[in-house]
Backbone as CSV, one residue per row, in Angstrom:
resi,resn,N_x,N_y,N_z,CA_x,CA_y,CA_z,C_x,C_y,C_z
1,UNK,-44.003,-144.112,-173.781,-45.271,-144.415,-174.454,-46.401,-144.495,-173.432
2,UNK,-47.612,-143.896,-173.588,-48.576,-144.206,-172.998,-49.211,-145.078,-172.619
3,UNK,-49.235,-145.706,-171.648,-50.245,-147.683,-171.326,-50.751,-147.707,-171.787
4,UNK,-51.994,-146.407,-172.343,-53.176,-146.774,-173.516,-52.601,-147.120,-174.909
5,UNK,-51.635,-147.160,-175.116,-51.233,-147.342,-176.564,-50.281,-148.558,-176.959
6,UNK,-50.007,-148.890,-175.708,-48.966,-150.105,-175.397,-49.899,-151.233,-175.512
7,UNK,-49.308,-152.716,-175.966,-50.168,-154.285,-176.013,-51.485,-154.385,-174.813
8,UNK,-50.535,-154.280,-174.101,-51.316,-154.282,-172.312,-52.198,-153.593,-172.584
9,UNK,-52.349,-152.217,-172.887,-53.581,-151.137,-172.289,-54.588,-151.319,-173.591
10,UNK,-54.342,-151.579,-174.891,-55.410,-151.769,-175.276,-55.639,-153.610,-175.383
11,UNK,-55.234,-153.887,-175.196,-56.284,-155.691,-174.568,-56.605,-155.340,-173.703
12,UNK,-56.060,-154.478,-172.123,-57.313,-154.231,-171.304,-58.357,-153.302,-171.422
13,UNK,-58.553,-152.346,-172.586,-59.402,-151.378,-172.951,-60.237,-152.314,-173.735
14,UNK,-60.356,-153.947,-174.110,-61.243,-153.841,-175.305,-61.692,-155.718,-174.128
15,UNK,-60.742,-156.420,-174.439,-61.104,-158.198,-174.209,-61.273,-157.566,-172.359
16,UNK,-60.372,-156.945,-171.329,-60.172,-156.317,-170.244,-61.416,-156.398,-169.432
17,UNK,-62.037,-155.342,-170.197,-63.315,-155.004,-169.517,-64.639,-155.907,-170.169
18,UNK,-64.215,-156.343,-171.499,-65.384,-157.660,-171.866,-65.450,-158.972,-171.005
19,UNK,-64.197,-159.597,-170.343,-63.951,-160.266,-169.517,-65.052,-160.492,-167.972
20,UNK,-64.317,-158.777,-167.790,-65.162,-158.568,-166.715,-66.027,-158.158,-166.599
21,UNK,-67.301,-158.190,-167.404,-68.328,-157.819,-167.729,-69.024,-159.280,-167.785
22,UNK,-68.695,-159.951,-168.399,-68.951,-161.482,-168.817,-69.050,-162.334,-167.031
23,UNK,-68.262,-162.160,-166.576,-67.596,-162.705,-165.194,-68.896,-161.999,-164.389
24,UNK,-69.043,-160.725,-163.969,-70.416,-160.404,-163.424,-71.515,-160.667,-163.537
25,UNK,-71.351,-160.947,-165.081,-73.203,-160.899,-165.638,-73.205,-162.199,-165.117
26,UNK,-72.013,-163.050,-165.351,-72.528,-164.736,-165.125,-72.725,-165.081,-163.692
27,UNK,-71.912,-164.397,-163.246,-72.097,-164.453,-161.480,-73.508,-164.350,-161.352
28,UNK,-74.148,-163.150,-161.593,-75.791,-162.357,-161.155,-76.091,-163.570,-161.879
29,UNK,-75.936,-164.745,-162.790,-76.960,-165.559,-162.972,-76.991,-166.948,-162.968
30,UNK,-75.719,-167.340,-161.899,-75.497,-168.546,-161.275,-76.379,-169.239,-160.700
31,UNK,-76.057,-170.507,-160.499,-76.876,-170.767,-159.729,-77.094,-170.628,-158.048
32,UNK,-75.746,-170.590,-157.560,-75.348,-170.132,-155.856,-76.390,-168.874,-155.919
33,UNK,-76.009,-167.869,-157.152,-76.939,-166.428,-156.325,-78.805,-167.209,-156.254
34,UNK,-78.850,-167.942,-157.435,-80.636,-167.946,-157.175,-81.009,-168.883,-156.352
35,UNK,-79.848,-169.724,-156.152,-80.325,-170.905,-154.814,-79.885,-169.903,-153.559
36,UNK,-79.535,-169.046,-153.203,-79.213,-167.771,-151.754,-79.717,-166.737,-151.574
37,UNK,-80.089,-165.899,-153.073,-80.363,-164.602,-152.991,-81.719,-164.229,-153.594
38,UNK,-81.799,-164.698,-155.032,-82.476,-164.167,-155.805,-82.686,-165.167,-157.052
39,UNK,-84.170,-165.911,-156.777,-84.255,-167.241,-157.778,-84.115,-166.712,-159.193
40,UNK,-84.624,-165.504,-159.738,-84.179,-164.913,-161.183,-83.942,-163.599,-161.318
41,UNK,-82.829,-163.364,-161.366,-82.767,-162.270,-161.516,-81.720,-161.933,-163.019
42,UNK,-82.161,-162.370,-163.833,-81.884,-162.254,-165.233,-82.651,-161.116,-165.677
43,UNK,-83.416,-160.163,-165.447,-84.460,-158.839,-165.757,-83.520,-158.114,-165.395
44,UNK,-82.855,-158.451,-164.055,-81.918,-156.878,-163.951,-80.646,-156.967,-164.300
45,UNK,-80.298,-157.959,-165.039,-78.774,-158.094,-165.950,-78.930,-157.129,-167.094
46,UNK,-80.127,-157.050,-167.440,-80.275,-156.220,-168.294,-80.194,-154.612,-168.416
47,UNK,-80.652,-154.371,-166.913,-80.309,-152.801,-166.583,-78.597,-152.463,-166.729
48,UNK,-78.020,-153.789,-166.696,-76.436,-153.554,-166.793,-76.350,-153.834,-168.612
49,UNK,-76.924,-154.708,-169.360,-76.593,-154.898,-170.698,-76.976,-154.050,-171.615
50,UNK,-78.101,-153.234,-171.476,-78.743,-152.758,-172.180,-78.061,-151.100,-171.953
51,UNK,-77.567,-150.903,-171.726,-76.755,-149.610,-171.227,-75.539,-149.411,-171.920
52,UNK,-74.787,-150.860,-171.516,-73.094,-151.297,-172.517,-73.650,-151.458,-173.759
53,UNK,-74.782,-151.912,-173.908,-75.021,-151.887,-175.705,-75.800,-150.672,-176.548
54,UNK,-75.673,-149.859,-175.629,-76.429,-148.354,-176.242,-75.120,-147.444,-176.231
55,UNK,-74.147,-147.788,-175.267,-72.997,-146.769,-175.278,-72.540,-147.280,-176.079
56,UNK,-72.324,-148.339,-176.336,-71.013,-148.957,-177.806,-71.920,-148.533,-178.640
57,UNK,-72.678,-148.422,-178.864,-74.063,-148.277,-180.642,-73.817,-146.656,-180.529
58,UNK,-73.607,-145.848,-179.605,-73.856,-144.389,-179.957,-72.287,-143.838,-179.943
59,UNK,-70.760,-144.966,-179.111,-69.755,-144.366,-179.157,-69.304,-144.887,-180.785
60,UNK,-69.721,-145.679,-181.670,-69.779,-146.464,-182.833,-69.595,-145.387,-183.601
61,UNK,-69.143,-145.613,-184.651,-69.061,-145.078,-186.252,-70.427,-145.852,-186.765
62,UNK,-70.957,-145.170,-187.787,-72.078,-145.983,-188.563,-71.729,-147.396,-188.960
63,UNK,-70.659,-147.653,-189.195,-70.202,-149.062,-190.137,-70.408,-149.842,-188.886
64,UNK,-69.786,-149.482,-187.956,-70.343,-150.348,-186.224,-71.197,-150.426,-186.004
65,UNK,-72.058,-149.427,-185.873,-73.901,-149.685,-185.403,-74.122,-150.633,-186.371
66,UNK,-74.100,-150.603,-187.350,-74.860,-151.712,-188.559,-74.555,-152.985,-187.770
67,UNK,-73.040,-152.944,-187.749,-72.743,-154.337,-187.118,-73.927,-154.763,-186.086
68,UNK,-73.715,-154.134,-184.889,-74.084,-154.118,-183.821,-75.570,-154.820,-183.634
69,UNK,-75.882,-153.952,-184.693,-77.370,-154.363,-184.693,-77.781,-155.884,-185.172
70,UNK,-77.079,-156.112,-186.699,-77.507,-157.269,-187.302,-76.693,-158.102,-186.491
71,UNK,-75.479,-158.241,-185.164,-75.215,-159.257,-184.612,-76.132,-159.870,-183.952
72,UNK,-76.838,-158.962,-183.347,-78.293,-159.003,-182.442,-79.058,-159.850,-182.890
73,UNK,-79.392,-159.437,-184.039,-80.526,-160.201,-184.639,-80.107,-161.481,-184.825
74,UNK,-79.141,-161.560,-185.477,-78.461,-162.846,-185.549,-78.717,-163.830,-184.402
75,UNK,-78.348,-163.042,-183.196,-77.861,-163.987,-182.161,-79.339,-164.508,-182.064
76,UNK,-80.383,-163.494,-181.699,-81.497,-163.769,-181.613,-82.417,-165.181,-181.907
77,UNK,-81.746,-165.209,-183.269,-82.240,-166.297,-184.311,-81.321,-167.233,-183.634
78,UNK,-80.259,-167.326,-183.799,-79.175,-168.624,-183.523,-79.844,-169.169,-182.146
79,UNK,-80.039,-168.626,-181.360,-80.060,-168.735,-179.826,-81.734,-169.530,-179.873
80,UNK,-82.593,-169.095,-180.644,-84.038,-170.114,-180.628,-83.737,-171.107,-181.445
81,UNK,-83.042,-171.320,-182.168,-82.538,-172.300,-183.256,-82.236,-173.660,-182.347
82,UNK,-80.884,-172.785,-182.198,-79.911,-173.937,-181.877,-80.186,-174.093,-180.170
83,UNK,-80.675,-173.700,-179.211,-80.919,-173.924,-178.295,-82.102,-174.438,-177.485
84,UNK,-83.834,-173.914,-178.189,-85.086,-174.262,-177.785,-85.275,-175.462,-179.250
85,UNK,-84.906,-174.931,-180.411,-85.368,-175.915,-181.482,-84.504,-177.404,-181.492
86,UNK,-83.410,-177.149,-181.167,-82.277,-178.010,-181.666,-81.552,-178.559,-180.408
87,UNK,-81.676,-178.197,-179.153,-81.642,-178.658,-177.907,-80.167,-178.855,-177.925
88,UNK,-79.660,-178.191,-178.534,-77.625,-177.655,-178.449,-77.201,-178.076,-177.347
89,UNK,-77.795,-176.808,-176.495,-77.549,-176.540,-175.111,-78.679,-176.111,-174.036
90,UNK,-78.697,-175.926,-172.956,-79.970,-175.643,-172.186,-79.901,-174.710,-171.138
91,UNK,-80.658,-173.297,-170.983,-79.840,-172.349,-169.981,-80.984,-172.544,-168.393
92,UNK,-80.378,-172.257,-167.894,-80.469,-172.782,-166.191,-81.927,-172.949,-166.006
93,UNK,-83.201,-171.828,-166.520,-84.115,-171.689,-166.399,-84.722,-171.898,-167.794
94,UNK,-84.338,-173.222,-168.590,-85.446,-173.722,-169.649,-85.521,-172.539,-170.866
95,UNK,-84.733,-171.534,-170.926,-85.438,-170.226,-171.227,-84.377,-169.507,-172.459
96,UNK,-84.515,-168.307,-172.867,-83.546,-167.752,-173.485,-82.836,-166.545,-172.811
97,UNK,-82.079,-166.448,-171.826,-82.520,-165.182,-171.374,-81.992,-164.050,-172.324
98,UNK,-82.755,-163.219,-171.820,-82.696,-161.941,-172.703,-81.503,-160.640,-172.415
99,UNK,-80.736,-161.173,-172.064,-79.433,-160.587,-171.892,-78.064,-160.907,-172.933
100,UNK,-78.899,-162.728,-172.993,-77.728,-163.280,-174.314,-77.989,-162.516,-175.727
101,UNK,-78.593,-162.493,-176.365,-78.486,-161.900,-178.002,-77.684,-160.777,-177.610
102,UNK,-77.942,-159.338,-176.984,-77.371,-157.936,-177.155,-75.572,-158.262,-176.346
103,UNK,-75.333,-159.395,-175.473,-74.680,-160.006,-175.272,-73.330,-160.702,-176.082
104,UNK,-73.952,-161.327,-177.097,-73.195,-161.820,-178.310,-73.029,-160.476,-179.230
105,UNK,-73.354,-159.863,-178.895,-73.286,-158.655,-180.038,-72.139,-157.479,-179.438
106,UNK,-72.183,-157.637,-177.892,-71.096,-156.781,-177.392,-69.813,-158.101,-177.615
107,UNK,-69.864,-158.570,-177.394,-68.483,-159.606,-177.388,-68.385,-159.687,-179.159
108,UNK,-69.058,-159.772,-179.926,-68.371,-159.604,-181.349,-67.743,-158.226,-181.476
109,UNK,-68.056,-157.378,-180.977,-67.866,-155.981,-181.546,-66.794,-155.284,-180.644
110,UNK,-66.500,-155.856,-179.304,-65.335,-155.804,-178.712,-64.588,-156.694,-179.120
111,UNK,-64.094,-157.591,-179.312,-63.040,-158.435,-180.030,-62.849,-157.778,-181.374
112,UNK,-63.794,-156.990,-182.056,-63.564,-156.515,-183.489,-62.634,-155.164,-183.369
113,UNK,-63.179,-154.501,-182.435,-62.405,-153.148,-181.412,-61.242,-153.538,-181.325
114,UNK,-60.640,-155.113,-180.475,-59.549,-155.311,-180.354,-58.576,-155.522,-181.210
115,UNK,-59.430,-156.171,-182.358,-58.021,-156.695,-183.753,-58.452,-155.129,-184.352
116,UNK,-58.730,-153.963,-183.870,-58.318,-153.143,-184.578,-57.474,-151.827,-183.833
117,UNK,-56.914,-152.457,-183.218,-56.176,-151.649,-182.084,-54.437,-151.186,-183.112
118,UNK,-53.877,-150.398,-182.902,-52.876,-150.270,-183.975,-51.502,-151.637,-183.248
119,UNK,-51.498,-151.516,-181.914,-50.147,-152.449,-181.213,-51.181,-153.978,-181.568
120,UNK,-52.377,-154.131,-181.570,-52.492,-155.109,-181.584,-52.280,-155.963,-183.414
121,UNK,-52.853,-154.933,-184.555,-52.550,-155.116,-185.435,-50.588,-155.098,-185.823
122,UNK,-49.997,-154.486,-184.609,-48.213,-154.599,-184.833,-48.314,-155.808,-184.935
123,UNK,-48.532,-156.798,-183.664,-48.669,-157.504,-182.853,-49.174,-159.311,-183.306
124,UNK,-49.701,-158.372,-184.548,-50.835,-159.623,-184.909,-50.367,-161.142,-185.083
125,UNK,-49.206,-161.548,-185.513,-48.714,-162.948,-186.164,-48.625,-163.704,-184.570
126,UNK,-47.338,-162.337,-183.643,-47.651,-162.680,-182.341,-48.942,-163.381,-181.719
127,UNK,-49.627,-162.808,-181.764,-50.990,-162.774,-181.330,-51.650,-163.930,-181.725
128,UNK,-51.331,-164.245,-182.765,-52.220,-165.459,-183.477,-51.171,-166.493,-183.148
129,UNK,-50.213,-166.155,-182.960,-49.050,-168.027,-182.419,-49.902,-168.361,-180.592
130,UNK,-49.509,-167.369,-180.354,-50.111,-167.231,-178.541,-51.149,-167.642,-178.401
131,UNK,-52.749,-167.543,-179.540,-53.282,-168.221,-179.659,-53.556,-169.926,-179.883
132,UNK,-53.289,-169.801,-180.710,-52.608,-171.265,-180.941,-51.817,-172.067,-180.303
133,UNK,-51.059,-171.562,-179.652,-50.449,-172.251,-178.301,-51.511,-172.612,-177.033
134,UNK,-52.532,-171.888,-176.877,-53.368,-171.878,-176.022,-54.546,-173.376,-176.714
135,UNK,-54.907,-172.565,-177.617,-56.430,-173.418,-178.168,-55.505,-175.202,-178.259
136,UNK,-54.891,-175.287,-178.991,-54.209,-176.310,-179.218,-53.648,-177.721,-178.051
137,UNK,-53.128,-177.269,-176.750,-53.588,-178.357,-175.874,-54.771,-178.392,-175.060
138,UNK,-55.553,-177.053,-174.989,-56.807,-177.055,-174.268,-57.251,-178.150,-175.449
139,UNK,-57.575,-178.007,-176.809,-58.465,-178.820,-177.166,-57.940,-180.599,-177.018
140,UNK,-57.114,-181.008,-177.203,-56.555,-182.018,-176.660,-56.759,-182.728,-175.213
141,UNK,-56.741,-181.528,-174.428,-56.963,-181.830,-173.207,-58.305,-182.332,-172.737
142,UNK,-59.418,-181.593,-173.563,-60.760,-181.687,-173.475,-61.128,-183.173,-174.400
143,UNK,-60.360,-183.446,-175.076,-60.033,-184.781,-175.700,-60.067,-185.791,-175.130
144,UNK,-58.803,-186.007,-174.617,-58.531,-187.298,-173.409,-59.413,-187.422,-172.304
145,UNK,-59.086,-186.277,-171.626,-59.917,-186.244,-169.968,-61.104,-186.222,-170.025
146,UNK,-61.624,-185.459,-170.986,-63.267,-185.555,-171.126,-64.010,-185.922,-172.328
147,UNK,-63.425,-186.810,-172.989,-63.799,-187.473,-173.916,-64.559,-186.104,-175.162
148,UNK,-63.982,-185.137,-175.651,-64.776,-183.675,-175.494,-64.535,-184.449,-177.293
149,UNK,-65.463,-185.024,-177.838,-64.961,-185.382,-179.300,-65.992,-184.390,-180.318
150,UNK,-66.864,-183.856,-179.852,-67.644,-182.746,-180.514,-66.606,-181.716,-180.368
151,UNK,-66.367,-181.182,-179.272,-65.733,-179.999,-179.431,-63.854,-179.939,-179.694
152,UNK,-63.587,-181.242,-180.231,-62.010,-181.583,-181.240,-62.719,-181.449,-182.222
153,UNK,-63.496,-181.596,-182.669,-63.891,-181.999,-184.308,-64.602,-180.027,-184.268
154,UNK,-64.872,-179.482,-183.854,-65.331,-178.244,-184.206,-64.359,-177.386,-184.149
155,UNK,-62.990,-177.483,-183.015,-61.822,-177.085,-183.180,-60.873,-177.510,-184.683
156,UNK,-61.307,-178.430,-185.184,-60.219,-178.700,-186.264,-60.766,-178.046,-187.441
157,UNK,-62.138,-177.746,-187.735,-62.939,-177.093,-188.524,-62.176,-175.327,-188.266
158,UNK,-62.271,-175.238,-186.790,-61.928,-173.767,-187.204,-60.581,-173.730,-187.784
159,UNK,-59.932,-174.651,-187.349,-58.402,-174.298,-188.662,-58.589,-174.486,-189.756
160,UNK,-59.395,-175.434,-190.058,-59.613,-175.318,-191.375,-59.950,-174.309,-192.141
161,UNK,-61.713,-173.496,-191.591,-62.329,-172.632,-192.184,-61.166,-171.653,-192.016
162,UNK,-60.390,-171.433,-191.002,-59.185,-170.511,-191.282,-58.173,-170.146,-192.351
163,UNK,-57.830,-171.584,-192.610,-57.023,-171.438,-193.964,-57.080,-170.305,-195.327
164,UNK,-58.864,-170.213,-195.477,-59.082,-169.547,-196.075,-59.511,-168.074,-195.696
165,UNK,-59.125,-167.681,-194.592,-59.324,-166.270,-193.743,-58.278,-166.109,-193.317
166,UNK,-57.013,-165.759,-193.703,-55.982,-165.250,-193.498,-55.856,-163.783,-192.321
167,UNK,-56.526,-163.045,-193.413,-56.846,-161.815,-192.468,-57.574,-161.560,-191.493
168,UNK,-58.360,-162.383,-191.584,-59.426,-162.484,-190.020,-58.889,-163.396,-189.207
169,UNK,-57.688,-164.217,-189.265,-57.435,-165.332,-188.582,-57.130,-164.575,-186.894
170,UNK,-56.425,-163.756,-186.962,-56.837,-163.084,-185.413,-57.557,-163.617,-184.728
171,UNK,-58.327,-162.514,-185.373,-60.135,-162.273,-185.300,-60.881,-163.368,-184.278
172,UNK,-60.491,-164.265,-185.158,-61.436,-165.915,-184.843,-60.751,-166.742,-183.981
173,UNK,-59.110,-166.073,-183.802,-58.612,-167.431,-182.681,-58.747,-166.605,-181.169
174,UNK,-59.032,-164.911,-181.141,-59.108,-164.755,-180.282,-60.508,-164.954,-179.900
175,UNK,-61.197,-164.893,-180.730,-62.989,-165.052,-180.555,-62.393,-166.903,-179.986
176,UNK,-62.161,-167.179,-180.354,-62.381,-168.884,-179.705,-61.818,-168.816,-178.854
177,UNK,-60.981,-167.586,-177.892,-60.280,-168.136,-176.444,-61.468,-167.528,-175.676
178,UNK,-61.797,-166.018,-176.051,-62.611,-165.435,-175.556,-64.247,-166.636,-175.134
179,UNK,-64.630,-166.697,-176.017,-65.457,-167.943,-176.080,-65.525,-169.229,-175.073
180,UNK,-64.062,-169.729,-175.124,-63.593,-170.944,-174.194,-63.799,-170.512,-172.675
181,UNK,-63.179,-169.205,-172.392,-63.197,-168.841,-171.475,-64.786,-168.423,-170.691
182,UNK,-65.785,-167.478,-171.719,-67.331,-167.768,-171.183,-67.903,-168.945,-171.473
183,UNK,-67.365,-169.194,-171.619,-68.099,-171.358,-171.526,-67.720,-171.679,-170.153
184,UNK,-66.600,-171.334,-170.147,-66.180,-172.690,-168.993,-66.760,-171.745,-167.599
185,UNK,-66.889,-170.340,-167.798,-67.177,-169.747,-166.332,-69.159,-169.888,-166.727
186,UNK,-69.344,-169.748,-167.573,-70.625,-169.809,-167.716,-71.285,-171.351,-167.229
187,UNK,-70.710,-172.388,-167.500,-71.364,-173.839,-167.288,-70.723,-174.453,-165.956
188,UNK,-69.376,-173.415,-165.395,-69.201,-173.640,-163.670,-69.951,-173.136,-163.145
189,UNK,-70.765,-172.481,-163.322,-71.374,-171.263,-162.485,-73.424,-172.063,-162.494
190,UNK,-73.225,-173.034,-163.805,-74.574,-173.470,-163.656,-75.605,-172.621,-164.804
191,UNK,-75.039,-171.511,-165.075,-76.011,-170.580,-166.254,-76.581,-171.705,-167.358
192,UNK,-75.694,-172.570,-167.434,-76.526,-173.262,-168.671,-75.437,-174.712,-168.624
193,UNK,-75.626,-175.672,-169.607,-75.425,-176.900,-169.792,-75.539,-177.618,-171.316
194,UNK,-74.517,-178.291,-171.138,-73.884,-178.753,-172.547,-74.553,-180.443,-172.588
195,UNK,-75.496,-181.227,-173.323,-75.516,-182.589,-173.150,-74.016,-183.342,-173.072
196,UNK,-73.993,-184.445,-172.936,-73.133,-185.317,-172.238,-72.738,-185.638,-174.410
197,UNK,-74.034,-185.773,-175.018,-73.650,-185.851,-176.666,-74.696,-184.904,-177.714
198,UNK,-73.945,-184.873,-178.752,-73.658,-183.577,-179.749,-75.396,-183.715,-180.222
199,UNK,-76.163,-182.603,-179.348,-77.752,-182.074,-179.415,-78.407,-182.967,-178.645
200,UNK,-77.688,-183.512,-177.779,-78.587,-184.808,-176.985,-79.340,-185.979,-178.058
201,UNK,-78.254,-186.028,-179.266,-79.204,-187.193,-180.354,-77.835,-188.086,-180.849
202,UNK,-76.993,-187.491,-181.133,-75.724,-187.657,-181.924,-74.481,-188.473,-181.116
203,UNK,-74.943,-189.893,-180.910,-73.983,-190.895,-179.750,-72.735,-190.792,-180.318
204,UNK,-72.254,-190.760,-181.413,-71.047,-190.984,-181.790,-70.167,-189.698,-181.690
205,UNK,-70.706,-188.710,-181.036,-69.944,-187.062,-180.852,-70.220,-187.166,-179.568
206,UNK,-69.272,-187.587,-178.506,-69.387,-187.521,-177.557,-68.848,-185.639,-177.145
207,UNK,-69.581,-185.301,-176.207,-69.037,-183.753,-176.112,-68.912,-183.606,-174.006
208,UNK,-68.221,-182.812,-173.785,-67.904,-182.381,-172.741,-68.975,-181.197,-172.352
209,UNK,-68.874,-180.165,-171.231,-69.763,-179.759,-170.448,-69.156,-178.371,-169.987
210,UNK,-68.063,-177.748,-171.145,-68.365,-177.223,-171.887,-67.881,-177.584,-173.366
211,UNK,-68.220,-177.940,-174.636,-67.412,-178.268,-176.050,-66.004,-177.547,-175.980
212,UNK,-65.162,-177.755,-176.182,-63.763,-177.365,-176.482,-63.600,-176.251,-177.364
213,UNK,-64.303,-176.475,-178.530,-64.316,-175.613,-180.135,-65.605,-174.929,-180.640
214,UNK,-66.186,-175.093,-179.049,-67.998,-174.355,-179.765,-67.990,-172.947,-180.548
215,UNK,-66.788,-172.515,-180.580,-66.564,-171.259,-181.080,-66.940,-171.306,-182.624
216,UNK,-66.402,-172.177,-183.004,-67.239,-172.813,-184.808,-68.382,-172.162,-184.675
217,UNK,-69.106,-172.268,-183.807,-70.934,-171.146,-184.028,-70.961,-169.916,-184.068
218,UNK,-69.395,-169.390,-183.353,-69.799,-168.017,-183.893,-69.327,-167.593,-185.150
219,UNK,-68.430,-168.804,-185.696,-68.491,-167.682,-187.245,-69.755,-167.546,-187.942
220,UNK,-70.905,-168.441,-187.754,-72.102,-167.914,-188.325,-72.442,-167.162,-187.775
221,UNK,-72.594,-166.647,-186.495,-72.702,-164.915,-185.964,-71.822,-163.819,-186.467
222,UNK,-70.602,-164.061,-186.836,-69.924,-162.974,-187.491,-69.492,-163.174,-189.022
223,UNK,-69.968,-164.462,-189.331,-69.245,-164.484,-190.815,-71.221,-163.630,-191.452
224,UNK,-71.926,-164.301,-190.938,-73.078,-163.475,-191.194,-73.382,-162.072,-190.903
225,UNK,-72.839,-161.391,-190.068,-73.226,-160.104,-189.630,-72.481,-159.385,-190.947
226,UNK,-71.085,-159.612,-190.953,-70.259,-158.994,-192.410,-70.617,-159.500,-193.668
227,UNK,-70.998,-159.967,-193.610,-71.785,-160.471,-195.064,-73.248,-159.398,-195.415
228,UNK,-73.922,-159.657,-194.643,-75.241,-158.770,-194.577,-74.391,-156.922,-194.416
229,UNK,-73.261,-156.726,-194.146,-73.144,-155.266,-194.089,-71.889,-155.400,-195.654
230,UNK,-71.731,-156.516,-195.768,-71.211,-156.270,-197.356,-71.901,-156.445,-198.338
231,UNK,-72.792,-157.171,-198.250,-74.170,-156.886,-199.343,-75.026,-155.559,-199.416
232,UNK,-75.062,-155.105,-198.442,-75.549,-153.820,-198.863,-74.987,-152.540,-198.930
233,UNK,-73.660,-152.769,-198.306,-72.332,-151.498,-198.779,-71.469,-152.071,-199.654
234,UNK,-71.190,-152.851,-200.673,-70.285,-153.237,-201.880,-69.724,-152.717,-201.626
235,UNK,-69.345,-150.846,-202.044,-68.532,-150.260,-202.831,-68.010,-149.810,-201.453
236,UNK,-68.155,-149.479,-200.432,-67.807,-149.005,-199.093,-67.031,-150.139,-198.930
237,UNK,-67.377,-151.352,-198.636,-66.552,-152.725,-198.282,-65.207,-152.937,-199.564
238,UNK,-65.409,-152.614,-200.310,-64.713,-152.360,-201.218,-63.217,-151.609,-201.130
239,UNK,-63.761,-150.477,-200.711,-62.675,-149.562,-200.743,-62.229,-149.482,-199.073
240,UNK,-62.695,-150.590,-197.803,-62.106,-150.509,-197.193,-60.718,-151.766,-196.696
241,UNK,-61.684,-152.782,-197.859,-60.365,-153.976,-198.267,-59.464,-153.620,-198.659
242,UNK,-59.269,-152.196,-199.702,-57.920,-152.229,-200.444,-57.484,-151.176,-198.727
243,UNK,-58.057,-150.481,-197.944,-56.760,-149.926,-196.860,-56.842,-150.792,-195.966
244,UNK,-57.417,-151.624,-195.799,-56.772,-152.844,-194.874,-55.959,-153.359,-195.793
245,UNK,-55.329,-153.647,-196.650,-54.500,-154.017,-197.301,-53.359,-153.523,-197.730
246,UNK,-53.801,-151.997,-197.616,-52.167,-151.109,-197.499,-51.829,-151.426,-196.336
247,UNK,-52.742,-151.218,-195.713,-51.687,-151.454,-193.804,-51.263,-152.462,-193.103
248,UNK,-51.710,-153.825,-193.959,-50.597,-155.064,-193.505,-49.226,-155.178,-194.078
């Protein structure tokens, strides 16, 4: 069998290179590089983002670009919301940078790439225990040691909201490792910062530095992006539920 077709070669063809894409961009916007090298250089992250998000939008099928796009927007909105309005979180330079929205939109749409890989759909129940083995003492862990009680209580929500997403349950537990994992390199690195409690208002949600379960925010980035491309394709969304449904 070919590595590209084997477990291995497509998780490193899809989460692989999102990883390490994530890992660079956050590096170029640490704080070590702007306290040594270069106090902002968030303008030219973009000569690298804006490139990965024109090749995925033009290597895309139409049903992808749609995505692609309304993740964007999405993020767009979420990111002045919940970050300048709502004081969530705070990124290194007071600011939004403009690398995050088209950002959140490559990491939805590569993780979507990935649960649609054929070994990974073999794979899938696998896939979702391995998950769960993972999320499950990290969030605990972030519990005890760091008192992380915002991000247990947003972790127990995503099992919940899961219950009723069977078929996306993948989907969402790998989006929450993926997630865990740019948190924790993103807020070592200094890119941004989590209050000590839940929006800097909320004493009784004590949260850690990075939340455990912040992944709960992106199902409103992706439970919204598919919603807005099933409201206006019905009958397309329609007829692609019943062949996702022959093929489980």
């Amino acid at each position: 069998m070919q590595f590209s077709k084997t477990l291995l070669g497509q998780t490193l063809q899809t989460l692989g290179w999102l990883l390490l894409a994530i890992t660079i961009g956050l590096i170029l916007d640490s704080k070590f590089v702007a306290n040594n090298y270069y106090a902002n250089i968030q303008p030219y992250i973009m000569v690298l983002i804006i490139p990965t998000y024109i090749y995925l939008y033009y290597k895309a099928n139409p049903r992808t670009r749609e995505l692609l796009l309304y993740a964007m927007f999405i993020a767009i909105g979420g990111e002045y919301l919940f970050s300048r309005a709502l004081g969530m979180y705070t990124y290194r330079l007071h600011n939004i940078p403009h690398y995050i929205p088209p950002g959140h939109a490559i990491v939805f749409v590569l993780v979507y790439y990935f649960s649609r890989k054929s070994r990974v759909k073999y794979h899938r129940k696998s896939i979702e225990k391995f998950c769960t083995a993972l999320i499950i003492p990290f969030a605990f862990y972030f519990l005890v040691f760091k008192n992380d009680v915002l991000g247990f209580v947003c972790t127990l929500l995503v099992f919940y909201f899961l219950r009723n997403h069977p078929k996306e349950r993948m989907f969402f537990l790998v989006m929450y490792c993926i997630v865990a994992i740019t948190e924790l390199i993103g807020t070592s690195l200094g890119c941004w910062a989590w209050p000590e409690i839940a929006f800097n208002k909320f004493s009784f949600l004590p949260s850690a530095n990075p939340p455990a379960g912040i992944s709960l925010f992106y199902f409103g980035l992706d439970r919204g992006t598919m919603s807005i491309y099933k409201r206006r394709h019905k009958k397309v969304w329609n007829r692609f539920k019943q062949i996702q449904a022959t093929n489980l």
